[in-house]
N, C-alpha and C positions, 0 to 999 in steps of 0.2 A: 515512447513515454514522453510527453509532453511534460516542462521544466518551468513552475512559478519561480522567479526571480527577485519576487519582494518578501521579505520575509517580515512581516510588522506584529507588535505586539497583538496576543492574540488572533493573530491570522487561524487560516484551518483552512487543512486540505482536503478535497473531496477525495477519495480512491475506489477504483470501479473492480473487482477484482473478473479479470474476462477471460483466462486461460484455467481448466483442470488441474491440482496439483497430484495429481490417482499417480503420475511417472514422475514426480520428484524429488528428491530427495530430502531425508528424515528431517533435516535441518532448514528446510525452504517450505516444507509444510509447518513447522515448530512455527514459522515467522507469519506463515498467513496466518493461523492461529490468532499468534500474538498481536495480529491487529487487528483482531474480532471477528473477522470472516466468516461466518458460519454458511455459507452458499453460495454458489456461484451466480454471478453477476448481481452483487448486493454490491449496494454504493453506503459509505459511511462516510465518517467527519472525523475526522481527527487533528490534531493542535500539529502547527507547522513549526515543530523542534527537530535540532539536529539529529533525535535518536530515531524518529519517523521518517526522516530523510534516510536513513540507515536504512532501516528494514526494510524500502522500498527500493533502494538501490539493491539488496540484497537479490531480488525477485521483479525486475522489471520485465519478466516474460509472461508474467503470471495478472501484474497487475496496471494498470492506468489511473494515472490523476486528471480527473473530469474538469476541476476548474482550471 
């Protein structure tokens, strides 16, 4: 998992989601979910706040930040 280290107002992370969650548990698919995922290998945008940092730390096997 590649790690932005600038965090500035309105920043936004790109995240690539590149592994299957079909064999992970109830609670790590809850979170791809919760970050909009609807398919594998969809790239989205989301605001670089400590709670998106969370959920990605959550599931770093599952998914990549592109920028």
């Amino acid at each position: 998992m590649a790690v932005k280290t600038e965090s500035k107002a309105g920043a936004k992370l790109q995240l690539k989601w590149v592994r299957s969650a079909i064999c992970a548990p109830v609670k790590q698919k809850r979170v791809v979910k919760g970050l909009g995922f609807t398919r594998l290998n969809q790239v989205i945008e989301r605001p670089d706040t400590p709670a998106i940092r969370g959920m990605v730390a959550k599931i770093p096997h599952l998914v990549v930040i592109v920028n």
